[in-house]
Each structure stands twice: as structure tokens, then as C-alpha cells.
N, C-alpha and C positions, 0 to 999 in steps of 0.2 A: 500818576496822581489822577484822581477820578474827577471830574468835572463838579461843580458848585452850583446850586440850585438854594434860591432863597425864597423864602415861603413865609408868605404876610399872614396874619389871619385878622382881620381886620376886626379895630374897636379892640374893648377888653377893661380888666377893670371897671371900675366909675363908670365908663366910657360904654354904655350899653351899645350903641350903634341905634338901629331901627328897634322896634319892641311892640310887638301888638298879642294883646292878651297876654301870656307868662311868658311868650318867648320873645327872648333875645336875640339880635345879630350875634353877639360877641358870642354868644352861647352855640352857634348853627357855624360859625366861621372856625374854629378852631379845631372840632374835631375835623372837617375836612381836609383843613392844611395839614394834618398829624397825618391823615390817612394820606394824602398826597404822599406828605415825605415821607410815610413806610414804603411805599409803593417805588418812590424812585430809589429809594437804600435801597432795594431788594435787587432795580436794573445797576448796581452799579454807579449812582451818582452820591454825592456826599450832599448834605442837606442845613441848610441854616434857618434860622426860624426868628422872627420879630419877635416873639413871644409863644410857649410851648405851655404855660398856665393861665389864668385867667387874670391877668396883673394889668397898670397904666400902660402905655408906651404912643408917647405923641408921636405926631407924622415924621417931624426932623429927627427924633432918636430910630426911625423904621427907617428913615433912609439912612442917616448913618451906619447903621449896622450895616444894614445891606452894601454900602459902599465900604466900608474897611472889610468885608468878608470875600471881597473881589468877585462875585457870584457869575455866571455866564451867563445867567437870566433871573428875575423880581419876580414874583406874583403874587400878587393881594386877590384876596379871596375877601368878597362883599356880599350883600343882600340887596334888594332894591324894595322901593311903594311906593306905590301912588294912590293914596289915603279918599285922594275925590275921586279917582277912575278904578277903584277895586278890579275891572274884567283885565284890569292891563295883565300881563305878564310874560314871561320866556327870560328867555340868558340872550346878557350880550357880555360885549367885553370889550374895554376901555385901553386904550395908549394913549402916549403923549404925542402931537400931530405932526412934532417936528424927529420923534423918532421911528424910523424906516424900518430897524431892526425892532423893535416893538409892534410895529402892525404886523408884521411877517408872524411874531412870538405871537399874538390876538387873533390871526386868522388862524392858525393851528390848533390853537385853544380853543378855538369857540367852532370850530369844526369839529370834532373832536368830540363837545359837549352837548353840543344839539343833537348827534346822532346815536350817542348812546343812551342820554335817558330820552330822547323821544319830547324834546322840548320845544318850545317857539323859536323863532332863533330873532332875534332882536338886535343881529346883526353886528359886526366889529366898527367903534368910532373912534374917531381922533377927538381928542381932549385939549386944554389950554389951561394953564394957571392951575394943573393938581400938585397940593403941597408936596406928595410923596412920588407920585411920577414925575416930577420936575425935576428933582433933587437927586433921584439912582442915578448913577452912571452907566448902570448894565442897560439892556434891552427891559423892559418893565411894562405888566399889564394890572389893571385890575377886573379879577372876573367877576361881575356880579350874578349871583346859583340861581335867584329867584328873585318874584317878589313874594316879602308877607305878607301884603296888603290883597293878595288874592288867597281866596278860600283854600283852592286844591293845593297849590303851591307850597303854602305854609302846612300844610297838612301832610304833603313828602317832606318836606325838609325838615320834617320834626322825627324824620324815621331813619334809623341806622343804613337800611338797605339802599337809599336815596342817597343819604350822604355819602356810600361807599361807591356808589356809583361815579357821582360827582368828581369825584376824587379820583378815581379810575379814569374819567375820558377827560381830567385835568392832567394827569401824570401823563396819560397817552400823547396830548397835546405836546405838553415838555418835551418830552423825548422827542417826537415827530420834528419838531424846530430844532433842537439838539444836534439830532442826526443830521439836518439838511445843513447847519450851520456849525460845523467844528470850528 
């Protein structure tokens, strides 16, 4: 039996996430998770998805799922801004503070991402009180790819080649944690 990988994609539905000018989170977060999870179908891993079209799904129904699919690892896939400080940007990537095996999954991840698209790195942190990271029982991060709220950033992530990237040194991440953690 192949191993279990659950793949958030954060917002959806209703629920735009961030949105400046025509584009949307929900719209920037899902093809990535899709490309994530072709990516790890291809090594070998089985794939579970909060959501694989553009539909609701609140935080407690992402963690439920995620938790009845018994996954070996969570990731939500986010955007970021900061609407007053537009120059902000890069990728970081979120866990919950009291889990061990989640910062371990966030430094893989976020290693991984910074040096294949060549991004800021805004470093791995501990979190408190996330509806959805609270509630997984796997190991659980959320990446956030960008911000929209900066010019260039919203401008890759509006491009297929970006996203495939993204997606690529996310699935690398996965695996990299995977393998050190059977």
C-alpha cells in the first residue's frame, strides 16, 4: 500500500481567499495542489484532495477529511498580502508550534521552494489557534506561494510555468520528509 498524501488547496467556492484585481487565491491554489498531486501519483504516493473543483469546504470539513483519510502528511496550499506594505514578499511556511513532526514537514517544504523558483525565503514558523492545523492529526503545514499584494509575484503566479514550478519543489519537499520519515 502506497503511502497517503493530503493536499489542501486553500479557499474555494464563495470563499475567494485574497483577490486583487481578477485574480483570486482560490483560483492560484488549486491548480497547484492538482499539480502537486499529479506529481506525487507519478512517485508512487496516493493522493487525497480537500477539494479538486472550485466548490465551499470550511476548515472543519478540510480537517475531517484529512483525518478520516489517515494521510502521512496535510498541506494546504495559501497566498499571502500585505495590502499597506506591497514590497513585502517571498514564501514561507506555517505549522502548528506544538507539532514537531510538522516543522520537520515546513523545513523540507520550504527548502525545497525557495530554491527552485529562486524566491525570498520568509522562513518556516510556528503557529497557534489555526482552525485547520489544529484539528489534523497527521503532521500538517500550510505553504503560503506568494504574495498578491506584490507586483511581480502576482504576475508569476498568474503563469502556468510558476505554478508548475511551485508544485514541483512542493512534491520535492513531500517526498524529501517522506523518505526521512517512514
Amino acid at each position: 500500500m502506497s503511502r497517503l498524501v493530503f493536499l489542501d488547496a486553500g479557499h474555494g467556492g464563495a470563499d475567494t481567499g485574497i483577490v486583487v484585481g481578477d485574480m483570486s487565491e482560490k483560483d492560484i491554489t488549486l491548480p497547484i495542489a492538482l499539480y502537486v498531486g499529479e506529481m506525487l501519483e507519478k512517485q508512487g504516493y496516493s493522493v487525497g484532495y480537500s477539494r479538486a473543483t472550485n466548490e465551499d469546504v470550511t476548515a472543519q470539513r478540510r480537517a475531517s477529511l484529512a483525518n478520516d483519510a489517515i494521510p502521512s502528511c496535510f498541506v494546504s496550499i495559501h497566498c499571502n498580502q500585505a495590502p499597506s506594505s506591497p514590497a513585502i514578499h517571498g514564501i514561507e511556511t506555517l505549522y502548528l508550534k506544538s507539532d514537531y513532526r510538522g516543522a520537520v514537514l515546513a523545513k523540507s517544504v520550504q527548502a525545497k521552494v525557495v530554491a527552485v523558483v529562486n524566491a525570498k525565503n520568509r522562513l518556516v514558523r510556528g503557529v497557534e489557534g489555526d482552525a485547520v492545523l489544529g484539528a489534523v492529526k497527521a503532521p500538517a503545514v500550510i505553504v503560503n506561494v506568494g504574495f498578491l499584494s506584490h507586483d511581480n509575484e502576482r504576475s508569476l503566479l498568474d503563469t502556468q510555468p510558476y505554478r508548475l514550478a511551485l508544485a514541483s519543489a512542493i512534491a520535492e519537499g513531500i517526498d524529501a520528509y517522506l523518505v526521512g520519515h517512514p
